[in-house]
Residue frames as qw, qx, qy, qz and C-alpha x, y, z in Angstrom:
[[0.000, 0.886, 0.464, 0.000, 0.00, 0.00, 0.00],
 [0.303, 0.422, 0.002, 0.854, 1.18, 3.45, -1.02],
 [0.136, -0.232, -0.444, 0.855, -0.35, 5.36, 2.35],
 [0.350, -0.188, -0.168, -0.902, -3.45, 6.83, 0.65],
 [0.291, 0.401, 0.820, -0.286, -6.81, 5.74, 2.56],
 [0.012, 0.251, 0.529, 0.810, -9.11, 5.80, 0.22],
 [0.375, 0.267, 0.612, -0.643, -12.32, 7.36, 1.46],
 [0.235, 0.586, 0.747, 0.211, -15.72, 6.88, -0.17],
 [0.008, 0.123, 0.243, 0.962, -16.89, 10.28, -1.66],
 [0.310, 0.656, 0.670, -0.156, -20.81, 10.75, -0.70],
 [0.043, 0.208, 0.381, 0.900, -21.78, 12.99, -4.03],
 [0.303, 0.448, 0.521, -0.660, -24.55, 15.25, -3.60],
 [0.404, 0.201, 0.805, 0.386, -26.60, 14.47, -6.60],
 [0.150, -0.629, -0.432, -0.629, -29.34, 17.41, -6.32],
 [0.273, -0.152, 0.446, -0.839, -31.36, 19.45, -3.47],
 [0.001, 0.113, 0.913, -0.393, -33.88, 17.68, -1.49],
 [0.223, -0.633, -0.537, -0.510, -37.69, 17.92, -2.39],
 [0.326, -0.762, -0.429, 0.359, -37.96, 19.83, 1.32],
 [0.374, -0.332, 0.179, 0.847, -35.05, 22.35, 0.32],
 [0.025, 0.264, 0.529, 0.806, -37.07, 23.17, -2.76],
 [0.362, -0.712, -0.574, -0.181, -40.64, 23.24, -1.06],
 [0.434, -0.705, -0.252, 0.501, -38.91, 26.05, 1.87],
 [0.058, -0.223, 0.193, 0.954, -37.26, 28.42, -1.09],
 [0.026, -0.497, -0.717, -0.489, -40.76, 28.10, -2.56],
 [0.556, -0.441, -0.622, 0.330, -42.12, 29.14, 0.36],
 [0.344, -0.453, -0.138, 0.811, -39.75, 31.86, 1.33],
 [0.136, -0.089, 0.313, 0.936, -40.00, 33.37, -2.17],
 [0.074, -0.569, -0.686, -0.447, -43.51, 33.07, -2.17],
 [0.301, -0.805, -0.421, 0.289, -44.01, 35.50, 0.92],
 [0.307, -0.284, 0.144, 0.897, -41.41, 37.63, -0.29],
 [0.066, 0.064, 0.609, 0.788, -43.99, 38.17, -3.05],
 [0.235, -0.623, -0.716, -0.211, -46.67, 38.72, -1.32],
 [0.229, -0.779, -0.148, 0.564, -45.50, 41.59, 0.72],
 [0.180, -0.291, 0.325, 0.882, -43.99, 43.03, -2.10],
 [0.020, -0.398, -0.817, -0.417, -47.62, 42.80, -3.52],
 [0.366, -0.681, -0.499, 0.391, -48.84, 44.08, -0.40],
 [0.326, -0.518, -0.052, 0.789, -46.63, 47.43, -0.87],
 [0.145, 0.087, 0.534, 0.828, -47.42, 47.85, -4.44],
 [0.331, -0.633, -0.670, -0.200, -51.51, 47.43, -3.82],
 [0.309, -0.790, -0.182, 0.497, -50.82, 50.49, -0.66],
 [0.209, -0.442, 0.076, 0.869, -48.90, 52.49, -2.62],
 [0.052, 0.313, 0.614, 0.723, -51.67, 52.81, -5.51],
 [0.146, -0.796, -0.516, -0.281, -54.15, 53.20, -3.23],
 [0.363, -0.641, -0.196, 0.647, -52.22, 55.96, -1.00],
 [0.176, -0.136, 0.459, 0.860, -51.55, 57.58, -4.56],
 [0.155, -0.546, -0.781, -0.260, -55.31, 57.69, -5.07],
 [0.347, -0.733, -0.541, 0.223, -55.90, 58.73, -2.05],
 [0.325, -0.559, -0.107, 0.756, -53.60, 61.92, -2.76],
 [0.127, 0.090, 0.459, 0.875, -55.23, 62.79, -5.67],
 [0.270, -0.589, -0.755, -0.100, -58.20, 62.86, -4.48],
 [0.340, -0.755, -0.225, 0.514, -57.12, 65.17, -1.46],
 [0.305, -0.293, 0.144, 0.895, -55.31, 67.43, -4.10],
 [0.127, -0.335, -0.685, -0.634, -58.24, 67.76, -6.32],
 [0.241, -0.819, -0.520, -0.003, -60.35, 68.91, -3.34],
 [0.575, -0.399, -0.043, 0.713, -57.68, 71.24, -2.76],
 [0.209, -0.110, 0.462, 0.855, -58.07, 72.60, -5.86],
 [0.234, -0.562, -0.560, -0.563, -61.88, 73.08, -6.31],
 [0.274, -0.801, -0.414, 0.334, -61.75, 74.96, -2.68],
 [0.396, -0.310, 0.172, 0.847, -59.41, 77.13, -4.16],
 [0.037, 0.258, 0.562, 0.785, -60.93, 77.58, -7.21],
 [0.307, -0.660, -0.682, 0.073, -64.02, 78.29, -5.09],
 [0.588, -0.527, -0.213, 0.575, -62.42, 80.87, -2.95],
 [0.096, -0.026, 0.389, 0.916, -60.72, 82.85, -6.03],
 [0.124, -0.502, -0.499, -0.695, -64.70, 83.21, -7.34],
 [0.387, -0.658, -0.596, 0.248, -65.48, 84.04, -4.14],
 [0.403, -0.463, 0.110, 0.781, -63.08, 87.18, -3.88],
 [0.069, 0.208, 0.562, 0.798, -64.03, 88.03, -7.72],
 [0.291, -0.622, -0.476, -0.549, -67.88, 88.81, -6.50],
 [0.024, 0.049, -0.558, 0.828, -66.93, 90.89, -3.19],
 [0.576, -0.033, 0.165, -0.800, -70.95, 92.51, -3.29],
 [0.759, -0.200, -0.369, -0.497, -72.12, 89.08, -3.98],
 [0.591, -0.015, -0.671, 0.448, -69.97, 87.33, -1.14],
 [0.117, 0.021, -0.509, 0.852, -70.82, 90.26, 1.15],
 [0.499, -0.158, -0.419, -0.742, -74.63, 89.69, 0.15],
 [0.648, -0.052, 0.628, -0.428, -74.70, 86.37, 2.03],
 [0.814, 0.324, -0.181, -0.448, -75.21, 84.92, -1.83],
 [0.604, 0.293, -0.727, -0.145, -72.55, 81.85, -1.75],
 [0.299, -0.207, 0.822, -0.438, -73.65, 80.25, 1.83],
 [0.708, 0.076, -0.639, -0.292, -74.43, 76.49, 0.66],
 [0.725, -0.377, 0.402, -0.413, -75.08, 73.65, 2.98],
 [0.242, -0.281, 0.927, 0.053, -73.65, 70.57, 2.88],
 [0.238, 0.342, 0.905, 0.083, -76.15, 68.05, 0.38],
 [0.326, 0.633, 0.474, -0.518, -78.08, 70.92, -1.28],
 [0.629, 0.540, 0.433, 0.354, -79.13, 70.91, -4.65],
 [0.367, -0.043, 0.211, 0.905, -76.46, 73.18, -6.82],
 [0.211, 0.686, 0.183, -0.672, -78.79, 76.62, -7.40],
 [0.679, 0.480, 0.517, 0.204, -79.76, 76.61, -11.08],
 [0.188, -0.206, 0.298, 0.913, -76.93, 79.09, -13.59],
 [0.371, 0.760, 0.398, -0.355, -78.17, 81.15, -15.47],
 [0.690, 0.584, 0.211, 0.373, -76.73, 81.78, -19.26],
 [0.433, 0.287, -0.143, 0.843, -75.50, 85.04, -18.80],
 [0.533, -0.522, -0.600, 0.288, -75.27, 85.84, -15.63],
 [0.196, 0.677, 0.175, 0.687, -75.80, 89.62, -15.10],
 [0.577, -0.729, 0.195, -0.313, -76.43, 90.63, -10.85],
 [0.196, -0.672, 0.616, -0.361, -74.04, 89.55, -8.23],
 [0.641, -0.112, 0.681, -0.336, -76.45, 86.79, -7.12],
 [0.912, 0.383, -0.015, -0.147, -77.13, 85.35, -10.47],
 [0.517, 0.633, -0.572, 0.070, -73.38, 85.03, -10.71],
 [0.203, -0.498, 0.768, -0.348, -72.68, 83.40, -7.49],
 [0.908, 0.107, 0.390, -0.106, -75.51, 80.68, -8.39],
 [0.739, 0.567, -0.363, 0.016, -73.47, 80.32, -11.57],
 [0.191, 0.729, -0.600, 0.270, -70.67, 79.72, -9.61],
 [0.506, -0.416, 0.649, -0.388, -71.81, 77.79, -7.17],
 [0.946, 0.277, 0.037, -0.162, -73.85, 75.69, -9.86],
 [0.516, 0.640, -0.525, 0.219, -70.04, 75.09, -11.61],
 [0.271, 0.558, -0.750, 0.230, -68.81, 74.22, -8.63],
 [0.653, -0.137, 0.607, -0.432, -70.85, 71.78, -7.00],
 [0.917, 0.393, 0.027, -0.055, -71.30, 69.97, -10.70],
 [0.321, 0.627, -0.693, 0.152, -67.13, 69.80, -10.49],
 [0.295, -0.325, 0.843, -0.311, -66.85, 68.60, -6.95],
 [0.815, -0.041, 0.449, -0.365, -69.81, 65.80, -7.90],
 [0.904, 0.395, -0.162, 0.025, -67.88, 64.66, -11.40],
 [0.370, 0.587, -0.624, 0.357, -64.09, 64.96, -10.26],
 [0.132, -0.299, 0.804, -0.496, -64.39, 63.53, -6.30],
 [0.322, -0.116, -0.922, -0.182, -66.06, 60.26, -5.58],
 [0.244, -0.781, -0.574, 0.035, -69.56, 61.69, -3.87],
 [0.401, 0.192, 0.013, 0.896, -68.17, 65.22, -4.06],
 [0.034, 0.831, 0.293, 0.472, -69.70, 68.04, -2.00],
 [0.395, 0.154, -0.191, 0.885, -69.21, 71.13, -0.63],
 [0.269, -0.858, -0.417, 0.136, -70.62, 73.62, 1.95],
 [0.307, 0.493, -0.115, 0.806, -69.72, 77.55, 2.00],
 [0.455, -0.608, -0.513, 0.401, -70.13, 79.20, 5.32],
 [0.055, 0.894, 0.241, 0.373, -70.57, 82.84, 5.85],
 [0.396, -0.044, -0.542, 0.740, -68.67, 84.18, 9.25],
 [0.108, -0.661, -0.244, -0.701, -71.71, 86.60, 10.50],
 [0.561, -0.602, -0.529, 0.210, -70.96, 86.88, 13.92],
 [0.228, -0.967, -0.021, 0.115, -69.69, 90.19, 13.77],
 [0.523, -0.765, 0.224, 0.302, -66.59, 89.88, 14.09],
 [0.402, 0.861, -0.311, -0.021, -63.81, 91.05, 11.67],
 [0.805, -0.296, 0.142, 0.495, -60.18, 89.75, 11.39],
 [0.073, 0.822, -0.179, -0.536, -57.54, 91.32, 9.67],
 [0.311, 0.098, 0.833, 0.447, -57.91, 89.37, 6.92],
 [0.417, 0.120, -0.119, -0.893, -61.66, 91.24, 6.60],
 [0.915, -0.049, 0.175, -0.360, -65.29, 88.91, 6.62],
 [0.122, -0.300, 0.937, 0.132, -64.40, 85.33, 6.40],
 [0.752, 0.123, -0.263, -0.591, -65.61, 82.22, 4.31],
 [0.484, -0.405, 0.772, -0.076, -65.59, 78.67, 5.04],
 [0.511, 0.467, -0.523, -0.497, -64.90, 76.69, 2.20],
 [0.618, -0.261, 0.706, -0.226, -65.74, 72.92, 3.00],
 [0.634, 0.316, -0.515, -0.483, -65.15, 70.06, 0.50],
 [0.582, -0.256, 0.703, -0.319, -66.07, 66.51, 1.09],
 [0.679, 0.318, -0.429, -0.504, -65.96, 62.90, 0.04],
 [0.954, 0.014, -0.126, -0.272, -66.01, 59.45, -0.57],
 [0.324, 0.655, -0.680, -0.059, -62.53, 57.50, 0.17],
 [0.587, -0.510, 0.531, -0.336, -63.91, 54.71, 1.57],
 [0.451, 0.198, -0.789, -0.367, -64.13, 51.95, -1.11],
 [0.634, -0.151, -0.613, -0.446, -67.27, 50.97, 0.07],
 [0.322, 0.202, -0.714, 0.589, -66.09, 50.23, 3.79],
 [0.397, -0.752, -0.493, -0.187, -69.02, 52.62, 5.27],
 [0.387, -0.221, -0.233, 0.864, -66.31, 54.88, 6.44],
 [0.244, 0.814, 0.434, -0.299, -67.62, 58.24, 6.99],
 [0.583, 0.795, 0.064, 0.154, -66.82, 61.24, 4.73],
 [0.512, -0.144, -0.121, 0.838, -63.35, 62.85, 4.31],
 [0.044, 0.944, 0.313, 0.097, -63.59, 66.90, 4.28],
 [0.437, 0.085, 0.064, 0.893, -60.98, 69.58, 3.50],
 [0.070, -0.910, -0.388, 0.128, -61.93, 72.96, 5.03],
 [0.554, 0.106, 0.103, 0.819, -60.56, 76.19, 3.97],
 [0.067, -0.799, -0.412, 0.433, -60.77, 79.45, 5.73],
 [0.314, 0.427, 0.269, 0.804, -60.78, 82.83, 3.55],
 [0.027, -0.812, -0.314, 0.491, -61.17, 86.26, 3.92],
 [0.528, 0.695, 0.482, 0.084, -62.35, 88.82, 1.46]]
C-alpha cells in the first residue's frame, strides 16, 4: 500500500424535495409583501389625488369668491352641505345670479371629479372682523372609503375677502 486511505466520496446528486418546497415558500411570501406594498402604494396615490383635487376646487371656489366681493358680502354663496347646486343662469348679469353660476359650476365639479363630491360655504356673520376682513368657510367633502361605510373625508378652507 502506497499510504493513501481511500475514502468513499458521498456525491450530492441534487437538493432535497424539502429544500425546494422552503425556497418556494420563502419566495412566495417575499412576493406577497412586495404585492402588499405595491396594492398600498396605488391606493395611498389615489388617495392623494383625491385630497389634491379637493384642494383645488376649494381654491378655485375661494378665487370666485373674492371676484364677487358685493355678492360674497350679500350672504349669496352660503351652501349647505347636500343641497341641490342653485340653477346658472346663461348670462349671468347681478351679483347673485353670478354666485348661483358659480356655485352651480362648482358643486357639478366637486360631484364629477371627487367620488360623492360636496361642498358647503359658510358665511362668518358673527360680527366679528379679522384682519384678513369677513371670512368664508370653504368645505369640500368625500367618498374614500371603497365601500367600507367609512364616513366622509372633508378639507376645510378658511378665507377672507
Amino acid at each position: 500500500m502506497n499510504g493513501y486511505v481511500k475514502m468513499k466520496k458521498n456525491k450530492q446528486a441534487g437538493s432535497s424535495l424539502i429544500e425546494v418546497l422552503i425556497t418556494v415558500l420563502v419566495l412566495s411570501v417575499g412576493l406577497l409583501g412586495m404585492a402588499t406594498l405595491q396594492f398600498d402604494a396605488v391606493k395611498l396615490n389615489h388617495d392623494s389625488f383625491l385630497r389634491s383635487q379637493a384642494v383645488n376646487l376649494a381654491y378655485d371656489m375661494s378665487d370666485r369668491i373674492r371676484v364677487n366681493r358685493s355678492g360674497a358680502n350679500a350672504g349669496d354663496y352660503a351652501i349647505a352641505i347636500a343641497a341641490a347646486p342653485p340653477s346658472a343662469v346663461d348670462t349671468p348679469a347681478t351679483p347673485a345670479e353670478i354666485a348661483d353660476s358659480d356655485m352651480n359650476i362648482w358643486l357639478n365639479n366637486l360631484a364629477s371629479e371627487l367620488p360623492s363630491g360636496d361642498g358647503s360655504i359658510a358665511y362668518r356673520t358673527d360680527g366679528n372682523v379679522n384682519q384678513f376682513g369677513d371670512e368664508f368657510t370653504v368645505q369640500v367633502c368625500w367618498d374614500e372609503s371603497r365601500g367600507n361605510g367609512a364616513p366622509l373625508t372633508c378639507f376645510s378652507f378658511v378665507t377672507g375677502l
